[in-house]
KOLDO-981633 format. One record per residue (C-alpha): residue in one letter; x, y, z; residue number from 1. Coordinates in nm, 2 decimals, decimal comma. Layout:
% residues N
REC   aa       px       py       pz     i
REC    A        X        Y        Z   NUM
...
This chain:
% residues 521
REC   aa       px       py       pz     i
REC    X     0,00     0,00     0,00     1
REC    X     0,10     0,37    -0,07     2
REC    X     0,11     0,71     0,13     3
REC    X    -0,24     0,77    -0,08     4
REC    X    -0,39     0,43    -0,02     5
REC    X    -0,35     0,45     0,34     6
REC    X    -0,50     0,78     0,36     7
REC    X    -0,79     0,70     0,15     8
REC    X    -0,90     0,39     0,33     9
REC    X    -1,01     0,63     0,60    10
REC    X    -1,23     0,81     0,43    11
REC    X    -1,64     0,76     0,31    12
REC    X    -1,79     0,75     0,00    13
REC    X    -1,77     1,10    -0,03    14
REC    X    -1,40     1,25    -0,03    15
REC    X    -1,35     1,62     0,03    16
REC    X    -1,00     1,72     0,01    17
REC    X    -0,90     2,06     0,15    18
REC    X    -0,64     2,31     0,20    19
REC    X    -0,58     2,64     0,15    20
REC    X    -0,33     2,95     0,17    21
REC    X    -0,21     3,26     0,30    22
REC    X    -0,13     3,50     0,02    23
REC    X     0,10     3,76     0,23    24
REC    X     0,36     3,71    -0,03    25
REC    X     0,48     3,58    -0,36    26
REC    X     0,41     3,20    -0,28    27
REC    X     0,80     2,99    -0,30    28
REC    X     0,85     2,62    -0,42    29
REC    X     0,79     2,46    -0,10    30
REC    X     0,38     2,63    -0,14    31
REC    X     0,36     2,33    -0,42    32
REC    X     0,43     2,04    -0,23    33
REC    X     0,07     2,05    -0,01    34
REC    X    -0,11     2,13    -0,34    35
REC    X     0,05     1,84    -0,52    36
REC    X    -0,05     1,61    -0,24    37
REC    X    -0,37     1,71    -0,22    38
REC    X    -0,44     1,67    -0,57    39
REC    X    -0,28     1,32    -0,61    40
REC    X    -0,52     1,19    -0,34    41
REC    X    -0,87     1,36    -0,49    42
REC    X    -0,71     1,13    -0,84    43
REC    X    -0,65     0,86    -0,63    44
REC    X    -1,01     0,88    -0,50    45
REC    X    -1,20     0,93    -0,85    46
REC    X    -1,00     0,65    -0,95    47
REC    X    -1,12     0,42    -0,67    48
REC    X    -1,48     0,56    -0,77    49
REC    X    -1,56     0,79    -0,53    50
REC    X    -1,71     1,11    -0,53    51
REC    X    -1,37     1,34    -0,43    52
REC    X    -1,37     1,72    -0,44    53
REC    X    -1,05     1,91    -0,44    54
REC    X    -1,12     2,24    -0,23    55
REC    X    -0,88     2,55    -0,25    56
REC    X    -0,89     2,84     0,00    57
REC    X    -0,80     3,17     0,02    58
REC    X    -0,71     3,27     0,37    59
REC    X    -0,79     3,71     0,33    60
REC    X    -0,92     3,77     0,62    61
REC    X    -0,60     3,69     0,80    62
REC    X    -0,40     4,01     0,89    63
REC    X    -0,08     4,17     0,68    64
REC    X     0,14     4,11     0,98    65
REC    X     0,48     4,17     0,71    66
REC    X     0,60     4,37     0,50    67
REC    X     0,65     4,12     0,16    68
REC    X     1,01     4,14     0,06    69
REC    X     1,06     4,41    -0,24    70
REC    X     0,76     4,57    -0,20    71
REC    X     0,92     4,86    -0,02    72
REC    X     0,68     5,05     0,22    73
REC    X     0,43     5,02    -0,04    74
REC    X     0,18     4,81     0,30    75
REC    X     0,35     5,00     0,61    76
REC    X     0,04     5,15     0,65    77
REC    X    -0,17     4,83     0,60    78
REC    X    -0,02     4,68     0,89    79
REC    X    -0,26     4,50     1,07    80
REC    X    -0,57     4,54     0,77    81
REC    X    -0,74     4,20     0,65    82
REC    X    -0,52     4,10     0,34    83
REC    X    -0,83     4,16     0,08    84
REC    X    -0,84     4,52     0,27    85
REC    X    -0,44     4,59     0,13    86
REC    X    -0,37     4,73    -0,18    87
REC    X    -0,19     4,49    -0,44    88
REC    X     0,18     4,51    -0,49    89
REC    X     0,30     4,67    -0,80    90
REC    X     0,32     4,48    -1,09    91
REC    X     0,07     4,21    -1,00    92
REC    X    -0,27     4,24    -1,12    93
REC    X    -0,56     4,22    -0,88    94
REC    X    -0,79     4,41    -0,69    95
REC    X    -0,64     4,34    -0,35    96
REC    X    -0,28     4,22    -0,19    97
REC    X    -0,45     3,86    -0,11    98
REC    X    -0,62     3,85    -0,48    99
REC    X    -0,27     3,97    -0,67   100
REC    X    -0,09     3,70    -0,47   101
REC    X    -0,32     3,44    -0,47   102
REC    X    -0,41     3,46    -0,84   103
REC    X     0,00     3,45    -0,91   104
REC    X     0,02     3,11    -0,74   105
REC    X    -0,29     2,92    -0,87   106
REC    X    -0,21     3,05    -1,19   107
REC    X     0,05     2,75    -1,23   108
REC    X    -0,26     2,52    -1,09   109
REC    X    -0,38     2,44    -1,44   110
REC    X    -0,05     2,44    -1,63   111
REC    X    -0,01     2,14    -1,37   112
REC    X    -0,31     1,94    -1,41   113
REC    X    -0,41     2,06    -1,08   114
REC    X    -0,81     2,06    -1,07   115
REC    X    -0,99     2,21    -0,76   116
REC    X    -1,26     2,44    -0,65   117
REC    X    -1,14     2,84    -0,53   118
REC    X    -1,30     2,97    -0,20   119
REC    X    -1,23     3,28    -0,02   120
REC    X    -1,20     3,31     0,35   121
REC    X    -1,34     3,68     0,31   122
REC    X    -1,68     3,57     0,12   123
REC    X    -1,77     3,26     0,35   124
REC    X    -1,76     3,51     0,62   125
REC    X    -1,95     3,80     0,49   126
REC    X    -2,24     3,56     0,31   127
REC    X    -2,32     3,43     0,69   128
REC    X    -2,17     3,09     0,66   129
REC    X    -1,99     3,06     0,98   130
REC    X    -2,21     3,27     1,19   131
REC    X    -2,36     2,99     1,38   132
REC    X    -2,00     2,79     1,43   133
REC    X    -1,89     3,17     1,56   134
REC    X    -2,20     3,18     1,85   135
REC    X    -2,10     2,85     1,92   136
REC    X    -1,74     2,93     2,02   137
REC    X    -1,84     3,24     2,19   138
REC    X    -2,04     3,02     2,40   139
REC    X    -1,78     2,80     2,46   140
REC    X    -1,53     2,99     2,55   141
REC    X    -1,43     2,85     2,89   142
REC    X    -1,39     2,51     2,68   143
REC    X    -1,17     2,74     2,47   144
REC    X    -0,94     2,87     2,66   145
REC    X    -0,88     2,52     2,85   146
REC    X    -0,81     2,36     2,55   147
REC    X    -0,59     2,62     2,45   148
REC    X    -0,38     2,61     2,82   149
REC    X    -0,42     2,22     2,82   150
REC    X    -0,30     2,16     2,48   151
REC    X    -0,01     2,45     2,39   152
REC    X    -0,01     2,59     2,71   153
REC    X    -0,10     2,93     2,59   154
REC    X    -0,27     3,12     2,88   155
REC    X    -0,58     3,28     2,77   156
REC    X    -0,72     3,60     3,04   157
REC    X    -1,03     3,57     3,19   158
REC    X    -1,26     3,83     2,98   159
REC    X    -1,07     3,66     2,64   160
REC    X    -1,33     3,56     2,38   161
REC    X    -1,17     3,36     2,04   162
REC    X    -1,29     3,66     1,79   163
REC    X    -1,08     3,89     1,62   164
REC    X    -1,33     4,21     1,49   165
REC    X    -1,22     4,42     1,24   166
REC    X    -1,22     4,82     1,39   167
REC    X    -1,49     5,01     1,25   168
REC    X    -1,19     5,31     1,20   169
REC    X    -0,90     5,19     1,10   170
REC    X    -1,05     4,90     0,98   171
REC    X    -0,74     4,65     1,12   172
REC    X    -0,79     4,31     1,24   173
REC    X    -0,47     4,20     1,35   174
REC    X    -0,51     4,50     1,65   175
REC    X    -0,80     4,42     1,83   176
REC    X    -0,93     4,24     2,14   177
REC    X    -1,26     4,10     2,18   178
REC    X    -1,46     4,03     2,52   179
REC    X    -1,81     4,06     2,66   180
REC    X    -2,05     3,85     2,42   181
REC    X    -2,39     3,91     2,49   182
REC    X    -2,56     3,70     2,23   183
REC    X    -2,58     3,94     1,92   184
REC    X    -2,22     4,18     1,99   185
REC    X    -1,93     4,18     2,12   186
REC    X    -1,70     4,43     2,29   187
REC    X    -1,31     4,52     2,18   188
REC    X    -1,02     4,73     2,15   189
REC    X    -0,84     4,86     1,91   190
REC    X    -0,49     4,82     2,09   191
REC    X    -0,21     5,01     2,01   192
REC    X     0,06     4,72     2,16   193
REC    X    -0,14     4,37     2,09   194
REC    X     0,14     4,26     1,85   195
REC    X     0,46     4,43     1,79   196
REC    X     0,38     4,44     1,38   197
REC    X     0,13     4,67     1,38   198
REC    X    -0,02     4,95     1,56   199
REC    X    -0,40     4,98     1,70   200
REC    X    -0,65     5,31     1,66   201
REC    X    -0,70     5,30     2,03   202
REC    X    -1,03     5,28     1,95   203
REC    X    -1,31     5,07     2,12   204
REC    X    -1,68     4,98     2,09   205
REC    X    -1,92     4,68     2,05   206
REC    X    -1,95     4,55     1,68   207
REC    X    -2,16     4,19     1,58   208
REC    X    -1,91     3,91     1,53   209
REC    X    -2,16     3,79     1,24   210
REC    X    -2,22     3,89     0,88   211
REC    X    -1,79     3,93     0,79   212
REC    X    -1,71     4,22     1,10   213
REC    X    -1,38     4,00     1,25   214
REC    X    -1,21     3,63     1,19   215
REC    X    -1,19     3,33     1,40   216
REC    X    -0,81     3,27     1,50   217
REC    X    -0,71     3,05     1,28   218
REC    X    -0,69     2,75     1,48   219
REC    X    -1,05     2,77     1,57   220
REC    X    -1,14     2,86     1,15   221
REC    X    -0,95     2,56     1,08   222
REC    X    -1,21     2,32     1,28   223
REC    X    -1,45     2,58     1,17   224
REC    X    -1,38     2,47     0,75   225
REC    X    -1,35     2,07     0,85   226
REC    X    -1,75     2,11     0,99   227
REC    X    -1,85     2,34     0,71   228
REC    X    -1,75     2,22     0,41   229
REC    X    -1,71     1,81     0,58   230
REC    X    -1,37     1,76     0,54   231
REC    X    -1,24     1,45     0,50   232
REC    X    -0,87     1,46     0,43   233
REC    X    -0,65     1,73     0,51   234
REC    X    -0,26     1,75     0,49   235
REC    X    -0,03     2,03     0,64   236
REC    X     0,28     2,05     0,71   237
REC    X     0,52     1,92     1,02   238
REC    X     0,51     2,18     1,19   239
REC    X     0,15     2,23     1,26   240
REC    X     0,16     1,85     1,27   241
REC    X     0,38     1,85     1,55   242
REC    X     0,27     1,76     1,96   243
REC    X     0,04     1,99     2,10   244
REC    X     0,05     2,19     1,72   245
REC    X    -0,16     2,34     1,61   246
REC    X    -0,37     2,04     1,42   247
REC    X    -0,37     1,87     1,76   248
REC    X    -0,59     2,19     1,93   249
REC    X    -0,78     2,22     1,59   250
REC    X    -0,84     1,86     1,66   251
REC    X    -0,99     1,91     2,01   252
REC    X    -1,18     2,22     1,89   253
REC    X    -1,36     2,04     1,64   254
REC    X    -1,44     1,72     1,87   255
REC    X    -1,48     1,86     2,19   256
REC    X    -1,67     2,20     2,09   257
REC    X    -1,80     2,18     1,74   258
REC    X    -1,90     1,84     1,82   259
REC    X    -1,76     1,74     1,44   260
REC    X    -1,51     1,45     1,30   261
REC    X    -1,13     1,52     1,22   262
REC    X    -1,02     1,49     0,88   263
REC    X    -0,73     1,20     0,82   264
REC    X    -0,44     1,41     0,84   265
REC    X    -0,14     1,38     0,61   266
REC    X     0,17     1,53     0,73   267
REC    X     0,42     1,63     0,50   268
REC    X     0,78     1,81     0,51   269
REC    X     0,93     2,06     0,36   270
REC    X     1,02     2,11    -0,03   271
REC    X     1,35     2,27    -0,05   272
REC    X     1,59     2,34    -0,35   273
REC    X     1,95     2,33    -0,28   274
REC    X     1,94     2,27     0,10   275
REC    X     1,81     2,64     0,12   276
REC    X     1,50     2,76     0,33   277
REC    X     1,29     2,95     0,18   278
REC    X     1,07     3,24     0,26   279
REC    X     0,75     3,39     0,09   280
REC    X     0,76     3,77     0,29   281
REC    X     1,20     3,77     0,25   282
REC    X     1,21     3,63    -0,11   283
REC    X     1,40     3,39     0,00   284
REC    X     1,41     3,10    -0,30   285
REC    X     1,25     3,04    -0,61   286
REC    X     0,88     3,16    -0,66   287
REC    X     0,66     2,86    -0,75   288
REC    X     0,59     3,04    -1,05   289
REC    X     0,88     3,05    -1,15   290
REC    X     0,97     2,65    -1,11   291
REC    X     0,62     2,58    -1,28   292
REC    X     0,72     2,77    -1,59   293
REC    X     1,09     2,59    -1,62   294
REC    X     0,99     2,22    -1,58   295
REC    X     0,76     2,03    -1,78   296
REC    X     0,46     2,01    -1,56   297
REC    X     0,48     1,62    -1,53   298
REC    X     0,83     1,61    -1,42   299
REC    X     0,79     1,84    -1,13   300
REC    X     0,51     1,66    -1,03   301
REC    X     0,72     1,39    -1,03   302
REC    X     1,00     1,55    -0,84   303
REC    X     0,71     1,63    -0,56   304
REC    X     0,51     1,33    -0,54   305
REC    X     0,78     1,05    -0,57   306
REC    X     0,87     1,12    -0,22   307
REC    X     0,68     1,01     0,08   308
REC    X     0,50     1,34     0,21   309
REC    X     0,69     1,23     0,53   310
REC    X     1,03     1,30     0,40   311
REC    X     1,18     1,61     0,30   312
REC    X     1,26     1,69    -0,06   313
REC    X     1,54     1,86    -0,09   314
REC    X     1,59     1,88    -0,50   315
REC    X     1,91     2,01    -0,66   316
REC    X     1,80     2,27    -0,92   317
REC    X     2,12     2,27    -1,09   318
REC    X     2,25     2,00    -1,44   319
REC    X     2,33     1,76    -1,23   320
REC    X     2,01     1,72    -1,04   321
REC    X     1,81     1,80    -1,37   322
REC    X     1,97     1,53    -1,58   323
REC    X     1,91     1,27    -1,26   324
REC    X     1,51     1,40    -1,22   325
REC    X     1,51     1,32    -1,63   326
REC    X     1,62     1,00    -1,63   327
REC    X     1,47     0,85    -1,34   328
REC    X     1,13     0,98    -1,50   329
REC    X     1,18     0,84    -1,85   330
REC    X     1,28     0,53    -1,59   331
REC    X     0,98     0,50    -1,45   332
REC    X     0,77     0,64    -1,78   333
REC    X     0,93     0,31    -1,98   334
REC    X     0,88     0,06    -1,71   335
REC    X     0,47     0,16    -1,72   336
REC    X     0,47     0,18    -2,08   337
REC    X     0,61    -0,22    -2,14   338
REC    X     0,37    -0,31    -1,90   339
REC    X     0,61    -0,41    -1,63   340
REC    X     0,57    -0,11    -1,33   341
REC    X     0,45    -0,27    -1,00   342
REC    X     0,11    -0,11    -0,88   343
REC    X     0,28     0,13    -0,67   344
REC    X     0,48     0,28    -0,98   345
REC    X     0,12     0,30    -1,18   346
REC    X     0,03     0,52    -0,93   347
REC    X     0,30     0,70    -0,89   348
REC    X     0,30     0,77    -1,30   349
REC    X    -0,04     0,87    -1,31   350
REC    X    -0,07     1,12    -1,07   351
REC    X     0,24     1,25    -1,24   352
REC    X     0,07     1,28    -1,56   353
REC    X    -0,13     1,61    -1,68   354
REC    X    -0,39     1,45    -1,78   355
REC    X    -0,62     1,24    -1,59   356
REC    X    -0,68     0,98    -1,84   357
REC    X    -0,61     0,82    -2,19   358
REC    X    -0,29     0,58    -2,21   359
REC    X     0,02     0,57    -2,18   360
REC    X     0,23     0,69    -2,47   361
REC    X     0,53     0,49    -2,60   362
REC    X     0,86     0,65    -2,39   363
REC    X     1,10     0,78    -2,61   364
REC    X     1,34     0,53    -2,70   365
REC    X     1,63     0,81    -2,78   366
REC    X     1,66     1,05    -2,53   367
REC    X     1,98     1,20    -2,49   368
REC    X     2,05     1,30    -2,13   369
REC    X     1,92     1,67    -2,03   370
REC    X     2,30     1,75    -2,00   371
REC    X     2,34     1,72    -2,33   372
REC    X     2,08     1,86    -2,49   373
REC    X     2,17     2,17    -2,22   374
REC    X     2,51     2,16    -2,39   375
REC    X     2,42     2,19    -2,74   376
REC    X     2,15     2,44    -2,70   377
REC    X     2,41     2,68    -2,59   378
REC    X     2,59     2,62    -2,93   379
REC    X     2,45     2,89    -3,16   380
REC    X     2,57     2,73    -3,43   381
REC    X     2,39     2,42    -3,36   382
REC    X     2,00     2,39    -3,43   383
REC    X     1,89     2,10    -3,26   384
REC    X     1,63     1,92    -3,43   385
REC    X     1,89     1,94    -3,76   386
REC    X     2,16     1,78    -3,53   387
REC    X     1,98     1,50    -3,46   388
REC    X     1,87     1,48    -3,81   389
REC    X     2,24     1,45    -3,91   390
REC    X     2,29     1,14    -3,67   391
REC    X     2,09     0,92    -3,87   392
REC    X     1,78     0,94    -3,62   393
REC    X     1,48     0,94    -3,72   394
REC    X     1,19     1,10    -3,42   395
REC    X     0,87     1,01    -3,36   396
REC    X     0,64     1,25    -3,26   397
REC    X     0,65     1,18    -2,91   398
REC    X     1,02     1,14    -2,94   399
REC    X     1,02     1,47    -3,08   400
REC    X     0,77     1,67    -2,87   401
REC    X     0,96     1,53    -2,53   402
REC    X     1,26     1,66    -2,68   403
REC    X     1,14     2,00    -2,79   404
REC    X     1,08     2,02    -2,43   405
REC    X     1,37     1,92    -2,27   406
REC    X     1,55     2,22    -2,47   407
REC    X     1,30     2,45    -2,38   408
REC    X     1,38     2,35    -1,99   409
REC    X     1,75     2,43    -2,09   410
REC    X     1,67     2,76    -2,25   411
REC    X     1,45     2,85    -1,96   412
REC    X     1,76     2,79    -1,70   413
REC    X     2,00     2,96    -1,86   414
REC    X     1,71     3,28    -1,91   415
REC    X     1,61     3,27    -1,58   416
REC    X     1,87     3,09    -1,32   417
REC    X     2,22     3,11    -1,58   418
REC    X     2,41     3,06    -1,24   419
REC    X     2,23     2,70    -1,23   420
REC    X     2,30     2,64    -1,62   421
REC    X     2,73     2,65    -1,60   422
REC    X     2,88     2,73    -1,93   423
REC    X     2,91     2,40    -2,18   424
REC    X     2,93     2,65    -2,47   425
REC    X     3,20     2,49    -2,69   426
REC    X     3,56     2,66    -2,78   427
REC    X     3,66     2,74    -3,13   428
REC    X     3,96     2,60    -3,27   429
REC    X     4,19     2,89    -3,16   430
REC    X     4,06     2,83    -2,78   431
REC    X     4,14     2,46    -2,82   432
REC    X     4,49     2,50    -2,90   433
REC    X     4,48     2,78    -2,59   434
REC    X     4,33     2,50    -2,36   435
REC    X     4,58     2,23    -2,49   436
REC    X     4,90     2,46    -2,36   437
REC    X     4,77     2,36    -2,01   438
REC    X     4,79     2,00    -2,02   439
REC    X     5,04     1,76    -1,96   440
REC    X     5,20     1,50    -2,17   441
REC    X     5,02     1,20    -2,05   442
REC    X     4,62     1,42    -2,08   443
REC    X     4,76     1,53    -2,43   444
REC    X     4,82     1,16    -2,53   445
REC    X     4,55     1,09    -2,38   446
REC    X     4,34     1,25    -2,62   447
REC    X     4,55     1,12    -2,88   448
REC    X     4,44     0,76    -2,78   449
REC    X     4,09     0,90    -2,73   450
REC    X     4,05     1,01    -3,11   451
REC    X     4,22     0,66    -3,22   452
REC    X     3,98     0,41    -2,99   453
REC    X     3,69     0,61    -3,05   454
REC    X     3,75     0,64    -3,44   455
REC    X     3,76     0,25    -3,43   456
REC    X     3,40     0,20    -3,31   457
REC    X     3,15     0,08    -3,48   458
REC    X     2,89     0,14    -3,21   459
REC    X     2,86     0,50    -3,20   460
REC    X     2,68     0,47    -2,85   461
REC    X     2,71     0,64    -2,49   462
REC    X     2,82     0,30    -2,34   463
REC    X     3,07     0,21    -2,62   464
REC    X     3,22     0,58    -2,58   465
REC    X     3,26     0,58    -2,21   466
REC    X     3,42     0,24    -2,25   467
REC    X     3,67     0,39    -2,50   468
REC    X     3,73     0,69    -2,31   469
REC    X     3,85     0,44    -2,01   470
REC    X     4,06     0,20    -2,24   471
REC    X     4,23     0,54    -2,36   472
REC    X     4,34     0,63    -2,02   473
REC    X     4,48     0,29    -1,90   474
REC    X     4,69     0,30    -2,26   475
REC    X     4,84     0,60    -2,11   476
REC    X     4,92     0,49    -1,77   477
REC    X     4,62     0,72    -1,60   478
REC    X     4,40     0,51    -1,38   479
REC    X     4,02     0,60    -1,41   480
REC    X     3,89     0,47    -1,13   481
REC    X     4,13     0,71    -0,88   482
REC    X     4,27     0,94    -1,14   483
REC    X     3,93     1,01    -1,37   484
REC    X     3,92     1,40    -1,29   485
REC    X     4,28     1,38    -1,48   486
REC    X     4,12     1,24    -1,81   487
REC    X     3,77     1,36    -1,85   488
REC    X     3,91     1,69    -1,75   489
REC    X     4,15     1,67    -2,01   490
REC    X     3,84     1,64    -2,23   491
REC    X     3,63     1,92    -2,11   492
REC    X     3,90     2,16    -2,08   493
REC    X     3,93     2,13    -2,47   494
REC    X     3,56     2,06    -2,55   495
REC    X     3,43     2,32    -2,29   496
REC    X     3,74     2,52    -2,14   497
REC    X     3,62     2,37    -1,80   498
REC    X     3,70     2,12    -1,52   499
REC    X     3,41     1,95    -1,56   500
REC    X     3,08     1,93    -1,77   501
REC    X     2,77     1,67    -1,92   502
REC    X     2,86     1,27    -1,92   503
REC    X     3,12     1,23    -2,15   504
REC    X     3,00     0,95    -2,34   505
REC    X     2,66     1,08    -2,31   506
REC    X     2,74     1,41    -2,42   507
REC    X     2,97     1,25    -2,75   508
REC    X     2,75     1,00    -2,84   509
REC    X     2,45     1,31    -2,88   510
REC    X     2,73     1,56    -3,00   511
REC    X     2,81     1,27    -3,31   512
REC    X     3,12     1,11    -3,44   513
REC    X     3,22     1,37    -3,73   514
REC    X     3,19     1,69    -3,48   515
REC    X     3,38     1,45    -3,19   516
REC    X     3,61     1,31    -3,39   517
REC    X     3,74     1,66    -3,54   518
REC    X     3,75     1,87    -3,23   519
REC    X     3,97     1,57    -3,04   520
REC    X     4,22     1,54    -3,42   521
């Protein structure tokens, strides 16, 4: 059984999946991994034949408590204000900092395959829909606060009530402090030190916590969605997952108050690229937008969901990591396509996939490694599909079309991220003989032997290359089992002026035996 199985054997006939988002920022990679997850497991569940929504929320009411990196002072003074009350940021389109930010990240949603249903945290409120949930905390606000004190430990005083109103003058919900319900209103205070990121009115008065005029804190909304909308499986990540987190009070606030069931909870870990941690409001990392539009949807779907949800994916955006991520999915793409993938490796193909059904296409039989392809599409010289055309190879379409969009990967890394691409731009003939001046005697007969084994092939193949490559060294006394850096740099210092660069036999076999065999005589 999988992560997805598990999780879904939990649930009724009727499968609501839900999760939402915070839109105080431009949304970074690691905002894909929960939305990934959540759509795999509505798949899984139409797949089993169930009836499985996919609901996405906007979390706007929730207060601009940050200043979103680049944006300058541009929300100083919206410190505090309900994110659909902020202005958006400049150059984002939207009528509100929540909507500009929000509409940035789904954006990618479709490109992905991602199917789900929007909501906003700002109309359930105003349309009524959680006014009888809010009464029922209000009432229950001893209950509450013991949870609260039992649970996290977080001491609640004695006239606290679990509303946040929004000030009727300076409209900021972040600020205020609500007590004294009496069945229809509520009293609060606009207070000028509540939080240290923003500043209260000082103003006070009694306002109906109905009808969109305040927020539940959020761990008491997020009982307040699993009730309304009868949740049924919900992911988040560890850290709300953690012991006496936040899911764990939620938990208690929906059994013990709302009287309602708890969703089967999938924790999940971080997404990171490169080891680094990212941040939404410091612009920290890549935007999600931004890794949507340089992968082909399917393989970053694959990057996300290959991994249990349980362990943390920490994916090198660099060649190396590119060229792996590429052939581990053509891997797995070719092994479903012969007919020979276990059941868990069906799954995992399918909710990789785009699109939710049809079958599977033939994987391309040539496919030369994303290294490659990265090399020769900085080669202006070199038009790709007429390269390949000159081997002797002869596409199919799907050959074709996956190709096309390998190089478009490689021409969106070195657009967007050239610091991730390195420089496998070859030398001209005047830089080679510059190059060959730094070798030594045995890497310059090295090369010699290289152009003599390799001219002798008759299988002009990555495997046969790589095996010539190694035969050439041992003619010339280097070892390439300890002393390998010594040869293949030898190579890419004259293909590439660099230490190092693509798979050699890889790269030779794509790069063809006239253009290999002249550069190396």
């Amino acid at each position: 059984m999988t992560w997805i199985d598990k999780a879904l054997d939990s649930c009724p006939q009727r499968v609501v999946v839900n999760d939402s988002k915070t839109p105080s920022g431009r949304a970074h990679v690691g905002s894909l991994r929960g939305v990934l997850i959540h759509d795999a497991l509505a798949r899984a569940a139409r797949e089993r034949g169930l009836d499985a929504t996919f609901m996405y929320g906007c979390d706007d009411m929730d207060a601009v408590d940050e200043i979103p990196h680049g944006t300058g002072d541009h929300f100083f003074e919206h410190l505090g204000k309900p994110l659909w009350a902020a202005p958006p940021p400049a150059g984002l389109d939207g009528e509100s900092m929540a909507q500009a930010y929000f509409t940035e990240f789904t954006s990618t949603f479709e490109p992905l395959g991602v199917e789900t249903s929007f909501y906003f945290m700002s109309d359930i409120y105003r349309a009524g829909r959680l006014d009888e949930i809010i009464d029922t905390f209000l009432r229950a606000v001893q209950t509450v606060r013991e949870i609260y004190l039992r649970l996290s430990g977080a001491q609640r005083s004695d006239d606290w009530l679990p509303f946040q109103p929004t000030c009727s003058e300076c409209g900021r919900i972040g600020t205020t402090y609500a007590s004294d319900y009496d069945g229809q209103t509520v009293a609060y205070e606009c207070r000028a030190d509540l939080v240290q990121w923003a500043t209260g009115c000082g103003h006070s008065g009694r306002i109906s916590p109905f009808g969109g005029n305040g927020k539940l804190p959020w761990k008491l909304e997020w009982a307040a969605k699993w009730q309304l909308f009868g949740v049924s499986i919900e992911g988040a990540g560890k850290d709300h997952m953690a012991a006496s987190g936040s899911h764990e009070v939620s938990s208690a606030l929906a059994r013990q108050v709302l009287r309602c069931g708890v969703p089967v909870a999938v924790p999940y870990e971080f997404f990171t690229l490169g080891g680094a941690k990212m941040s939404s409001s410091k612009g920290i990392g890549m935007t999600a937008s931004e890794l949507a539009a340089m992968l082909p949807p399917e393989l970053l779907r694959y990057v996300v969901l290959r991994t249990q949800p349980r362990r943390a994916i920490d994916f090198a955006l660099d060649v190396a990591g590119l060229t792996k991520a590429f052939v581990e999915y053509e891997r797995l793409w070719r092994t479903v396509a012969t007919g020979d993938a276990e059941p868990n490796q069906q799954q995992l193909y399918f909710i990789s996939q785009v699109a939710r059904e049809g079958t599977v296409p033939e994987a391309p039989a040539f496919s030369p490694p994303f290294d490659s392809v990265l090399s020769l599409t900085q080669q202006p010289h070199i038009d790709l599909a007429t390269h390949v055309k000159s081997l002797g190879v002869d596409l199919s379409g799907e050959e074709a079309e996956w190709l096309d969009r390998k190089e478009a990967t490689a021409q969106r890394l070195m657009q967007s991220r050239p610091e991730l691409a390195g420089t496998f731009a070859m030398l001209d003939v005047a830089e080679i003989n510059e190059q060959r001046q730094g070798l030594d005697d045995r890497q310059r007969d090295f090369l010699g032997r290289c152009w003599q084994r390799l001219d002798e092939l008759t299988e002009w193949d990555a495997r046969a290359i790589q095996d010539a490559i190694f035969e050439a060294a041992r003619d010339v006394g280097i070892d390439p089992r300890t002393d390998a850096a010594l040869a293949f740099g030898a190579i890419y210092r004259v293909f590439f002026g660099e230490e190092t660069g693509p798979r050699a036999g890889s790269y030779l076999a794509f790069l063809g035996r006239q253009e290999t065999l002249r550069r190396l005589g």
